[in-house]
Backbone as CSV, one residue per row, in Angstrom:
resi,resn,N_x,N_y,N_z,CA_x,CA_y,CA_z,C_x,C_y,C_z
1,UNK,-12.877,22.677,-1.981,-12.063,22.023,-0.960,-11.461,20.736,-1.514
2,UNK,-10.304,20.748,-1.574,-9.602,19.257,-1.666,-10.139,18.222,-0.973
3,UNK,-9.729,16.975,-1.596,-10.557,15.457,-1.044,-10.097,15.029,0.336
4,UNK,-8.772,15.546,0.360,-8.200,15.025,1.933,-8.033,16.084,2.811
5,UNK,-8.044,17.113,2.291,-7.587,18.728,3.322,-7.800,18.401,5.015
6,UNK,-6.393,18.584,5.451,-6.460,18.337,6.967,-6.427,16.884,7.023
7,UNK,-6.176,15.513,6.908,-6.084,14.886,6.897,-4.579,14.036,6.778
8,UNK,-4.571,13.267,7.511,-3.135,12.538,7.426,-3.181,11.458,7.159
9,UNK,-2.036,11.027,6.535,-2.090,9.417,5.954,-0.536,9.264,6.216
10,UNK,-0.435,7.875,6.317,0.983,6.937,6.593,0.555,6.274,5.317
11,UNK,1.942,6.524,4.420,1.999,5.135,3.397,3.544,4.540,3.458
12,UNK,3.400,3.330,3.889,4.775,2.264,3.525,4.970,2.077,1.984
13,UNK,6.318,2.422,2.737,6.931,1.998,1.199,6.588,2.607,0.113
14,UNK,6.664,4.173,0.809,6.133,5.650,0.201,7.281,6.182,-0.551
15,UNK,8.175,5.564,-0.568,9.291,5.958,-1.188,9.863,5.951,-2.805
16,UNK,9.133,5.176,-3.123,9.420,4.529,-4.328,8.587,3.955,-4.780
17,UNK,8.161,4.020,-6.336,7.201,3.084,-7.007,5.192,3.644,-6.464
18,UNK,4.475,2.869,-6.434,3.424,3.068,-6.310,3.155,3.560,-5.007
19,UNK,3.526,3.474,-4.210,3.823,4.551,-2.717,3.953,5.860,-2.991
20,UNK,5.333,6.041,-3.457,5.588,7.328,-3.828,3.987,7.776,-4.883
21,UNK,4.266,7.336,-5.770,2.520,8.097,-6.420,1.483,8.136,-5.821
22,UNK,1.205,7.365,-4.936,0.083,7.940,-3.780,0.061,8.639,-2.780
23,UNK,1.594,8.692,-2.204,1.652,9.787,-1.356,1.467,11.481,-2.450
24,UNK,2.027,11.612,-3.471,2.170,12.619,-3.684,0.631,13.112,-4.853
25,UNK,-0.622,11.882,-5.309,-1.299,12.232,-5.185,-2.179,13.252,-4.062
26,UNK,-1.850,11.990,-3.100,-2.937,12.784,-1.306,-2.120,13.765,-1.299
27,UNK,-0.708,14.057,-1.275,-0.572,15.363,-1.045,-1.030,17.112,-1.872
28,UNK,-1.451,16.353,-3.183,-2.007,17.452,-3.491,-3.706,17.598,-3.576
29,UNK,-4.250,16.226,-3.100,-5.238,17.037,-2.653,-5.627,16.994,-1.003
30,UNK,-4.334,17.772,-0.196,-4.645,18.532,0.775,-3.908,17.984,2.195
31,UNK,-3.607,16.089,1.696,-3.300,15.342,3.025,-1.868,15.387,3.587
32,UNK,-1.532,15.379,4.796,-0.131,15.498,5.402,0.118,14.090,5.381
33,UNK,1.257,14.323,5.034,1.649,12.711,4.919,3.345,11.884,5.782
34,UNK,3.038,11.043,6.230,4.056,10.191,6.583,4.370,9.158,5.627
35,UNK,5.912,9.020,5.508,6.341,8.310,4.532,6.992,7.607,5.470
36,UNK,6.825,6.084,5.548,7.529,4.977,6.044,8.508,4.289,4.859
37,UNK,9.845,4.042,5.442,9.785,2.950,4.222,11.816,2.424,5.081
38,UNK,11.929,1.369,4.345,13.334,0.472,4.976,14.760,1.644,4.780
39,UNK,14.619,2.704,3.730,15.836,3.102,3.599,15.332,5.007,3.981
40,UNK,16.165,5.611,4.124,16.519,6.768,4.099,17.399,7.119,3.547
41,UNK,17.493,7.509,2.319,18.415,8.965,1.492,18.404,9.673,0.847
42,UNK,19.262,10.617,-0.508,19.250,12.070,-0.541,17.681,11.684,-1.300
43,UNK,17.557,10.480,-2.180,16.424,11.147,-2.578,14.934,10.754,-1.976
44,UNK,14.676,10.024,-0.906,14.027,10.162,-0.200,13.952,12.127,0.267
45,UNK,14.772,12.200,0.723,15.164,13.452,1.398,14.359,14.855,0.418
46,UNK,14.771,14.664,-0.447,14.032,15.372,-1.646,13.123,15.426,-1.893
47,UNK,12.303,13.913,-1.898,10.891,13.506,-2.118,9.841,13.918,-0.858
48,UNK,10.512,14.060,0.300,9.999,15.219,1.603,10.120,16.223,1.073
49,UNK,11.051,16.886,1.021,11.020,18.762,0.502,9.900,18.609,-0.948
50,UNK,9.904,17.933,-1.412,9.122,17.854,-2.735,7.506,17.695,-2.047
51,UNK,7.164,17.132,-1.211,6.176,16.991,-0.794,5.340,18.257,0.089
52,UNK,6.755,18.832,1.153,6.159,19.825,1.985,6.015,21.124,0.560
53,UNK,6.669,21.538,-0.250,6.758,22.322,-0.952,5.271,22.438,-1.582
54,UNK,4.739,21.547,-1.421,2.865,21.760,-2.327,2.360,22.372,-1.372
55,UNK,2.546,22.355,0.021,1.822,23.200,0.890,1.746,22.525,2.031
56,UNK,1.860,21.100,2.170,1.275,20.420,3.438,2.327,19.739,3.912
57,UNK,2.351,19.707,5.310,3.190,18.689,6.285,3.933,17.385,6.052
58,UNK,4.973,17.318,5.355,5.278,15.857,5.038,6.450,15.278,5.704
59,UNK,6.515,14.171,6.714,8.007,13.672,6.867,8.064,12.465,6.958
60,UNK,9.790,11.759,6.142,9.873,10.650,6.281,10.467,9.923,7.379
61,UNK,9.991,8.516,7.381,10.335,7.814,8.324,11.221,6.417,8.314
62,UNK,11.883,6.017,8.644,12.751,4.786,8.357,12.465,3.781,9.746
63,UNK,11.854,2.228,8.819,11.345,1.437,10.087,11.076,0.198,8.942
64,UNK,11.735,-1.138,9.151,11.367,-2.215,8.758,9.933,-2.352,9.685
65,UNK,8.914,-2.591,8.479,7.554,-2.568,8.864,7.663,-4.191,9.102
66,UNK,8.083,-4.810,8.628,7.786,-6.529,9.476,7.920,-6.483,10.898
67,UNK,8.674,-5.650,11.742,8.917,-5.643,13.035,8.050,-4.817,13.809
68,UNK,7.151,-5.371,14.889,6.155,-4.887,14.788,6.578,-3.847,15.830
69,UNK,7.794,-3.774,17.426,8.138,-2.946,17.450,8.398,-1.655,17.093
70,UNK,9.242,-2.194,16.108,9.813,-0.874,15.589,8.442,0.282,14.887
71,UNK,7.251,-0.846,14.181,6.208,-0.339,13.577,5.260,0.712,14.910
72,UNK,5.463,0.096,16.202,4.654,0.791,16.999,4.920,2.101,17.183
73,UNK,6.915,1.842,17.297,7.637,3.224,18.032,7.185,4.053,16.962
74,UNK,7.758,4.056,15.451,6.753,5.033,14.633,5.782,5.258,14.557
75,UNK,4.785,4.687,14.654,3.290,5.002,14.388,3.297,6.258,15.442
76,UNK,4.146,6.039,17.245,3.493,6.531,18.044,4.576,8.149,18.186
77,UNK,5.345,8.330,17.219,6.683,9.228,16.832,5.523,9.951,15.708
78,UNK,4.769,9.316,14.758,3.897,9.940,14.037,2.755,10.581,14.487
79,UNK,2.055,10.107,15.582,1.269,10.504,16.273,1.771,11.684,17.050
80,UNK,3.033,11.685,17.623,3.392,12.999,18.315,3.686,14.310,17.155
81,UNK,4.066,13.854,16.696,4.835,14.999,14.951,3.200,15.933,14.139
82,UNK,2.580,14.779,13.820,0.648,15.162,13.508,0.019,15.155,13.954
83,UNK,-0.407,14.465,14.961,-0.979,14.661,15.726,-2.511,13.896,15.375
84,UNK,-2.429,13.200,14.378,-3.912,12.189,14.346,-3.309,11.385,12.887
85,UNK,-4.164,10.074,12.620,-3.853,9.156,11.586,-4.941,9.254,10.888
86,UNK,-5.517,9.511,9.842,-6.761,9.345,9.213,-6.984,8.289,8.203
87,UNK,-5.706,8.166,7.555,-5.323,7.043,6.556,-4.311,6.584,7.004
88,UNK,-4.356,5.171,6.687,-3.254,3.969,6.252,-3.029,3.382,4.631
89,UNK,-2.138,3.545,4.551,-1.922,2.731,3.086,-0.896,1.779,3.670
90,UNK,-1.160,0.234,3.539,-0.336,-0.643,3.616,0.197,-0.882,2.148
91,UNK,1.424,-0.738,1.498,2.240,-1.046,0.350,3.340,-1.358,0.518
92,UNK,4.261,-1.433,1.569,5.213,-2.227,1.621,5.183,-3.632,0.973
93,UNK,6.260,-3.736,0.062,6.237,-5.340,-0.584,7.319,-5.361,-1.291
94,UNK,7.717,-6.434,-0.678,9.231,-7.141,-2.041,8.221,-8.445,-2.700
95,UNK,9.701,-8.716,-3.787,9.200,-10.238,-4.475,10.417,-10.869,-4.246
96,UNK,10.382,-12.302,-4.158,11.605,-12.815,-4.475,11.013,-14.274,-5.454
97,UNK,10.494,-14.272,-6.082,10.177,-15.385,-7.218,10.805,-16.139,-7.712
98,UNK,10.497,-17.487,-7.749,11.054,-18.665,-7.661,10.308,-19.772,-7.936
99,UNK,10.821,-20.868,-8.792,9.630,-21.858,-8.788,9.335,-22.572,-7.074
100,UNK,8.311,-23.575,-6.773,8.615,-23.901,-5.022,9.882,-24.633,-5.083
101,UNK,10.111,-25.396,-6.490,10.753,-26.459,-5.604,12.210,-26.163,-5.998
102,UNK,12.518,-24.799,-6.330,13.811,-23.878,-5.635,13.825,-22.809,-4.335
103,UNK,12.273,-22.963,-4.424,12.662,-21.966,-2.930,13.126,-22.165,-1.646
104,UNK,13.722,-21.693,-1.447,14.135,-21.302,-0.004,13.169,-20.994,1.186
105,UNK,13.028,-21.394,2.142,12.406,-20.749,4.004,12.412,-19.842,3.730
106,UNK,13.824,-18.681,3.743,14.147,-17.712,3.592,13.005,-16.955,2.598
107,UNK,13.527,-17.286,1.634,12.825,-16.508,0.369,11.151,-16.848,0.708
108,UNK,10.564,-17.805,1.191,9.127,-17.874,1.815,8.944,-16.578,3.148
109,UNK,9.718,-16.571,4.018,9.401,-16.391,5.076,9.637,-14.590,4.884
110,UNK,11.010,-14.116,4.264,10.489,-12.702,3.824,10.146,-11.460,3.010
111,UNK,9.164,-13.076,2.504,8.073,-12.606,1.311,6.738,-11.804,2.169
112,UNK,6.373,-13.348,2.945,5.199,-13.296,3.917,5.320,-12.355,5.195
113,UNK,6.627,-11.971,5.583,6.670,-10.926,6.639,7.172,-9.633,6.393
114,UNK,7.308,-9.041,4.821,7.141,-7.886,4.654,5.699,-7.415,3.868
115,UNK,5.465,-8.385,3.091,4.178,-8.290,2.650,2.671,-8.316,3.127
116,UNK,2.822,-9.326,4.164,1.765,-9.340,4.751,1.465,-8.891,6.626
117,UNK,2.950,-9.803,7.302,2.860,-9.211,8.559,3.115,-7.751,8.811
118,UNK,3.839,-7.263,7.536,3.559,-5.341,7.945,2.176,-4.950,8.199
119,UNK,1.427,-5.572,6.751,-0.052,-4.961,6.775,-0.452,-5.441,8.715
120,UNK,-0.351,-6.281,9.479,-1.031,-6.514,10.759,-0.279,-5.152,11.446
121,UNK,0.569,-5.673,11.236,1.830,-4.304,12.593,1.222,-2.957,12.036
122,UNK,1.197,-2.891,11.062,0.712,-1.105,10.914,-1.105,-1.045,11.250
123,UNK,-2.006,-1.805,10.910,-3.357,-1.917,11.022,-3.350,-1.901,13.254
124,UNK,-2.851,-2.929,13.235,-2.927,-2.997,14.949,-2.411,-1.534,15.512
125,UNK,-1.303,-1.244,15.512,-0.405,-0.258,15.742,-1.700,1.217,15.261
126,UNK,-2.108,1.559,14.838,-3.241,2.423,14.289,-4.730,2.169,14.825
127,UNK,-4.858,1.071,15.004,-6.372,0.759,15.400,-6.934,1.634,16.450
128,UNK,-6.005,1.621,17.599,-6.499,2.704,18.569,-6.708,3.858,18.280
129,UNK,-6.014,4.687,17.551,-6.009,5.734,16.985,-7.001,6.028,16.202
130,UNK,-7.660,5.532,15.821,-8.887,5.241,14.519,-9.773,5.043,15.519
131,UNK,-10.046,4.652,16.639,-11.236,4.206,17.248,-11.214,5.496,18.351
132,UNK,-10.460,5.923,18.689,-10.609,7.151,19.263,-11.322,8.403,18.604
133,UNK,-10.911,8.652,17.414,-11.081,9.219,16.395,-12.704,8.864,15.742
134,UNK,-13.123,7.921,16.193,-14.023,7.468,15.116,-13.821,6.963,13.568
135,UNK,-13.068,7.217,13.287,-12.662,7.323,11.575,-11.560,7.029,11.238
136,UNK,-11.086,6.466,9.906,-10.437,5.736,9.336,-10.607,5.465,8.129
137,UNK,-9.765,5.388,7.276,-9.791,4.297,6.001,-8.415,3.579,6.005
138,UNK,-8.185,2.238,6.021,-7.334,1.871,5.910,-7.420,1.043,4.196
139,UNK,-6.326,1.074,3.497,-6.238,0.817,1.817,-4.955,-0.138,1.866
140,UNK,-5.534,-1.421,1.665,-4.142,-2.485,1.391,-3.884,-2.522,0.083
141,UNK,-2.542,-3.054,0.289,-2.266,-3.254,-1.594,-1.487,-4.759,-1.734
142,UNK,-2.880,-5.112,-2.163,-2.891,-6.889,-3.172,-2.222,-6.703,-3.915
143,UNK,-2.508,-7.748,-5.156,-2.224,-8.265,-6.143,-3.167,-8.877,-6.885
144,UNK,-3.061,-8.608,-8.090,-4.123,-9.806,-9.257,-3.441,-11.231,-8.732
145,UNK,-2.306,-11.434,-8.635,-1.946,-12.955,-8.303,-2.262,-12.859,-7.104
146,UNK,-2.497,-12.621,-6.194,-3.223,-12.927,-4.836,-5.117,-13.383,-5.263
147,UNK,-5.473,-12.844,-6.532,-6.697,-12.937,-6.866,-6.704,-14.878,-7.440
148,UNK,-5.574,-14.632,-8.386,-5.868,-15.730,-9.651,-4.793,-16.498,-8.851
149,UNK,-3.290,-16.247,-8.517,-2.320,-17.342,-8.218,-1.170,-16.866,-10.093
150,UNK,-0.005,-17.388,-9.729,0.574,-17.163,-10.926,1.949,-18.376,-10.398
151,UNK,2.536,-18.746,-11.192,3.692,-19.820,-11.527,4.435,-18.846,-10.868
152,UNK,5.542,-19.697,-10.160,6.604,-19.005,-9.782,6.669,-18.190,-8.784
153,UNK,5.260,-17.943,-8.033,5.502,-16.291,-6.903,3.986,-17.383,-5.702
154,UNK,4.845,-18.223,-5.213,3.888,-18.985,-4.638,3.745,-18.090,-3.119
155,UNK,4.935,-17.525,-3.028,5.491,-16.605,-1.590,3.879,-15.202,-1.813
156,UNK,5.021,-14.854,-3.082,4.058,-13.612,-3.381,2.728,-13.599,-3.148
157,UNK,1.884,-14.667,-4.287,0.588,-14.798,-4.142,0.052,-15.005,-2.638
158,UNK,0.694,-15.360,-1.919,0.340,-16.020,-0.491,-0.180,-15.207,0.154
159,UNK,1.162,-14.007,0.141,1.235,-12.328,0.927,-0.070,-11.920,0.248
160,UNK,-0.101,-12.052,-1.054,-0.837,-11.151,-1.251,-2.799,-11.651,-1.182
161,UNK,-2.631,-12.837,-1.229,-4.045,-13.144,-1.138,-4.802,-13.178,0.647
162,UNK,-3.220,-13.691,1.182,-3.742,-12.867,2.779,-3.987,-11.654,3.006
163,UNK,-3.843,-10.784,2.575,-4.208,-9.503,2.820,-5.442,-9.053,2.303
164,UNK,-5.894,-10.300,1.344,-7.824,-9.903,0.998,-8.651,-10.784,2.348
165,UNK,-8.150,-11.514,2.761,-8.507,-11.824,3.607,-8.367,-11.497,5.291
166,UNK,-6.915,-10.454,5.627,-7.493,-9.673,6.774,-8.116,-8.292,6.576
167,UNK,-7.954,-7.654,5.105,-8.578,-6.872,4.683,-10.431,-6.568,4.674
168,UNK,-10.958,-7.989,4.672,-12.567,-8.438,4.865,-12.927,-8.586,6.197
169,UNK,-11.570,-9.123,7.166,-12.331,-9.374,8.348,-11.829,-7.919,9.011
170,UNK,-11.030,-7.210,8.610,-10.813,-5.915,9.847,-11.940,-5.209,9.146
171,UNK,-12.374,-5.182,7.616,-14.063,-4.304,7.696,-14.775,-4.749,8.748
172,UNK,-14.879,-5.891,8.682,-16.070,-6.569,9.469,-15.518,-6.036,11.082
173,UNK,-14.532,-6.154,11.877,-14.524,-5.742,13.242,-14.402,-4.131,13.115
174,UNK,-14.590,-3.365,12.503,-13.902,-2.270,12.369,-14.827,-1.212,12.058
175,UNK,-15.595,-1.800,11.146,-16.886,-1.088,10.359,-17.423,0.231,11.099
176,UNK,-18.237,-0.912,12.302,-19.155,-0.285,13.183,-18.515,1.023,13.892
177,UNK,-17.452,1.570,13.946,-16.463,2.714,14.299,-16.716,3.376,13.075
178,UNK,-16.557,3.443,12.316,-16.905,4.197,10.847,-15.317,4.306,10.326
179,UNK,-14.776,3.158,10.554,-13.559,2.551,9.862,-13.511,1.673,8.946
180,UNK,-12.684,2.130,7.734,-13.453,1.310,6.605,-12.180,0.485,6.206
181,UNK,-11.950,-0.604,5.659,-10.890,-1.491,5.448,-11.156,-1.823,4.359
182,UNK,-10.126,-1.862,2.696,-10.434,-1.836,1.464,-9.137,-2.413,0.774
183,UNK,-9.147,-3.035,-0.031,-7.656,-3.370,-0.795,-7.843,-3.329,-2.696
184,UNK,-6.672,-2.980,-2.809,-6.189,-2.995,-4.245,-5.632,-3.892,-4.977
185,UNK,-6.362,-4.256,-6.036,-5.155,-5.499,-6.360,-4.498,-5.205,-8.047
186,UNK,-3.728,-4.910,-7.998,-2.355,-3.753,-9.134,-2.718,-5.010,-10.255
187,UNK,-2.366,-4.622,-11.561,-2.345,-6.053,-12.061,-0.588,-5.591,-12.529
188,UNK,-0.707,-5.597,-13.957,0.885,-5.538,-14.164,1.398,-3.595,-14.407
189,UNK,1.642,-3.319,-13.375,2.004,-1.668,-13.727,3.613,-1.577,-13.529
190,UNK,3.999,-0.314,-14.080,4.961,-0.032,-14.774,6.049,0.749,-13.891
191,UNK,6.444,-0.108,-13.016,7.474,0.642,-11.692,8.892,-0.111,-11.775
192,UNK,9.800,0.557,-11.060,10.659,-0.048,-11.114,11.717,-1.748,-10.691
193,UNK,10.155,-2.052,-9.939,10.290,-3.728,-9.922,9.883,-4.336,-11.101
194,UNK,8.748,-3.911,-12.030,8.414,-4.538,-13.184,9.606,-4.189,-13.967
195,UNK,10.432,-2.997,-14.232,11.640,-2.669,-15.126,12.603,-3.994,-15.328
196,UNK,12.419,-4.635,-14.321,13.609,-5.686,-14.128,13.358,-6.770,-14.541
197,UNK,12.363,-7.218,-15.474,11.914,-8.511,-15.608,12.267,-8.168,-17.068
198,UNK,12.933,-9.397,-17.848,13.292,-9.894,-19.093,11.736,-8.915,-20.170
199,UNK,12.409,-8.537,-21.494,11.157,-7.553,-21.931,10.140,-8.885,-22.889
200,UNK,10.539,-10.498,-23.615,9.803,-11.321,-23.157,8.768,-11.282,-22.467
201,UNK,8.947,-11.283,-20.928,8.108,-11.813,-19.978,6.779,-10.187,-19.719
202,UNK,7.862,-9.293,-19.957,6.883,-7.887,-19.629,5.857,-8.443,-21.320
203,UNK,6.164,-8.765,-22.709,5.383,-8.376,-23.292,4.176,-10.026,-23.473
204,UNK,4.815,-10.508,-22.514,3.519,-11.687,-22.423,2.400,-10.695,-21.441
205,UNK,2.720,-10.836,-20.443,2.366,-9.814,-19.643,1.375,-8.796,-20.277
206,UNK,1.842,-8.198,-20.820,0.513,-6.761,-21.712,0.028,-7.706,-22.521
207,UNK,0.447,-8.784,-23.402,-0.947,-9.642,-24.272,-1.675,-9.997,-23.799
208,UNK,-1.784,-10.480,-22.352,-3.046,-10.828,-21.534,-3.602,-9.970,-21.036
209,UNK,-3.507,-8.036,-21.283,-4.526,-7.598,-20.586,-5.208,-6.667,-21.816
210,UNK,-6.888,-6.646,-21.893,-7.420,-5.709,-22.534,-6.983,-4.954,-23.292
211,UNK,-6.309,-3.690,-21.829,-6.514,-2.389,-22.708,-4.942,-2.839,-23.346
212,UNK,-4.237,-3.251,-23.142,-3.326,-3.758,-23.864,-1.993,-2.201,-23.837
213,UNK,-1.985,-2.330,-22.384,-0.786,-1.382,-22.042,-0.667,-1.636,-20.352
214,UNK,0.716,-1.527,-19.985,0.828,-1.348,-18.349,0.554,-0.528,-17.840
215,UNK,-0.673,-0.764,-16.294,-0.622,0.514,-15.847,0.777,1.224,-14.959
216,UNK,0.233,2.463,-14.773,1.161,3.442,-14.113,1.044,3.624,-12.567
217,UNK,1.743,3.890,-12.203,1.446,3.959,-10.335,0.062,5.482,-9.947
218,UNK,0.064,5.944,-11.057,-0.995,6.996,-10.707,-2.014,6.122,-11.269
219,UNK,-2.239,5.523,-11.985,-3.356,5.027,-11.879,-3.889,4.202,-10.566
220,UNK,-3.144,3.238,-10.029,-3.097,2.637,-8.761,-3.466,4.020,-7.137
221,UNK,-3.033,5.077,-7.678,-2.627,6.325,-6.914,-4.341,6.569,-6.572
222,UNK,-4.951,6.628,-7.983,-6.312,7.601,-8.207,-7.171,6.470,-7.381
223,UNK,-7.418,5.359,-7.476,-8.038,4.022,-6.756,-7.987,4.287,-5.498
224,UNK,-6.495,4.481,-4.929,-6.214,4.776,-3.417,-6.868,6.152,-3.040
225,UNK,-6.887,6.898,-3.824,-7.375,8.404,-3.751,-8.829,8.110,-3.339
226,UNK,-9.977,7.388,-4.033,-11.297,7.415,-3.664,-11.381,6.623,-2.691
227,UNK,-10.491,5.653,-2.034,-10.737,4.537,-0.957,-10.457,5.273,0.197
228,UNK,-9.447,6.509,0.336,-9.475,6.850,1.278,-10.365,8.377,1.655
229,UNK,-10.818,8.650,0.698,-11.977,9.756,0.879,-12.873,9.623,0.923
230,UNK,-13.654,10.704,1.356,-15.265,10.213,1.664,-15.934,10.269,0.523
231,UNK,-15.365,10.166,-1.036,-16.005,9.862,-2.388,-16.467,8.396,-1.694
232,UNK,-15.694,7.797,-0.947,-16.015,6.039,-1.107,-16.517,5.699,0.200
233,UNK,-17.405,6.339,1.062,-17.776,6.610,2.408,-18.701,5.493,2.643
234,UNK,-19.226,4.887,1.906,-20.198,3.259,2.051,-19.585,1.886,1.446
235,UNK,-18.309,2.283,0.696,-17.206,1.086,0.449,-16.378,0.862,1.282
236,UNK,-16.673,-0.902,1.984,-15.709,-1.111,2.537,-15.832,-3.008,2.822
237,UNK,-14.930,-2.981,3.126,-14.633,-4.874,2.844,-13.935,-4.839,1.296
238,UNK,-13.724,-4.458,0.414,-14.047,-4.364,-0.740,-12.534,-4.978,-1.686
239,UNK,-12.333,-5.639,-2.495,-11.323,-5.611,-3.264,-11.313,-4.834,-4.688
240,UNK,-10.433,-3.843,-5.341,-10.857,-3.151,-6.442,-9.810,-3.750,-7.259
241,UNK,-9.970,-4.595,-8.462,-8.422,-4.730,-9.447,-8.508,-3.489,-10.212
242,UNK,-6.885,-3.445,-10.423,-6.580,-2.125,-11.164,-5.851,-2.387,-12.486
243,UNK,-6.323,-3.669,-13.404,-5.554,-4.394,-13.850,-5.800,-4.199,-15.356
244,UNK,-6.076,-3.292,-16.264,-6.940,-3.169,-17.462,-7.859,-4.341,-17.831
245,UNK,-8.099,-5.170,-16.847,-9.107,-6.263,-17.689,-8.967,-7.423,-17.002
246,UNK,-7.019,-7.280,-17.304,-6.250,-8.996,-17.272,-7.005,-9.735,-15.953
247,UNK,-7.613,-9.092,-15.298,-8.354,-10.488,-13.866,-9.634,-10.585,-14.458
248,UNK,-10.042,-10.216,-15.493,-10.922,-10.126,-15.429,-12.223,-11.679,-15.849
């Protein structure tokens, strides 16, 4: 039997980058999946037919997850379509990096409300659903700079170190339901937001980690894979880096 068979998961910002590799991990072992994410097109569109084509239920969805509206009307459009939530993957995230004392409100404010106020709107928006159910895993996705802090991503680190911290307290209210709340923290992997950074800065970047290569979004994928199965059925509160070393 597959790890998720019969099981459904919502991942933001399933579209692209480390989303996309975790949705289409869970989908092959067994889970129906909802894909949230800001855009809809052909190849979104594809990446559904690519998904239902392994065997299981997949459709996408278009919804700025900062709005917590709009986050409800889907969740409760997903709930009618599957008919239960078993997983959450919160991964929605931009960067906009900057030293502070060029940043912008702007560039602060939607750092912190796609990065972090999604993770509340989709966790709240689901909670009922999970407590009805009994069960849950919900899987955030940090950052090593949410761990350590880094020059330049004062926005970033912010988003991302709040989310180890509602990540600990929704274990803690959540637990006792047999809902488990867990986060990831990526270190430098190899997607198409890292593509864009000067190759300089990418190869400082790999000298500070161990194994001395970037990871891949399946690696990040396989992490999410045991957090939301019952391989990891007594982990929870938990932060895992996925970073070859570099936090270490």
């Amino acid at each position: 039997m597959k790890l998720l068979e019969g099981k459904t998961a919502i991942v933001t910002g399933g579209a692209r980058g480390i989303g996309k590799a975790i949705a289409h991990c869970f989908a092959h072992e067994g889970a129906n999946i909802a894909i949230v994410d800001l855009i809809f097109d052909e190849s979104v569109q594809a990446f559904e037919k690519e998904l239902c084509n392994i065997g299981i239920k997949a459709k996408a969805y278009t919804a700025n997850a900062a709005n917590l509206v709009e986050v409800q009307n889907i969740v409760n459009q997903i709930i009618s379509d599957f008919g239960r939530v078993d997983i959450l993957i919160n991964n929605a995230g931009i960067t906009k990096d900057t030293l502070l004392m060029r940043m912008t409100e702007e560039q602060w404010d939607a750092v912190i409300s796609v990065n972090l106020k999604s993770v509340f709107n989709f966790t709240k928006a689901v909670q009922s659903i999970m407590l009805k159910q009994k069960s849950g895993s919900i899987v955030n996705m940090s950052s090593v700079v949410g761990v350590s802090g880094n020059a330049g991503q004062s926005n970033y680190s912010a988003s991302k170190a709040g989310i180890l911290g509602f990540t600990k307290s929704i274990a803690k209210e959540l637990g006792s339901r047999n809902i488990r709340s867990n986060a990831i923290a990526p270190g430098f992997i190899l997607t198409e937001m890292t593509s864009k950074l000067p190759q300089d800065v990418r190869e400082e970047w790999i000298s500070k980690i161990p194994l001395k290569r970037g990871g891949t979004p399946e690696d990040v994928a396989n992490v999410a894979l045991f957090l939301a199965s019952d391989l990891s059925s007594y982990v929870n509160g938990q932060v895992i880096n996925v970073c070859g070393g570099m936090n270490t």
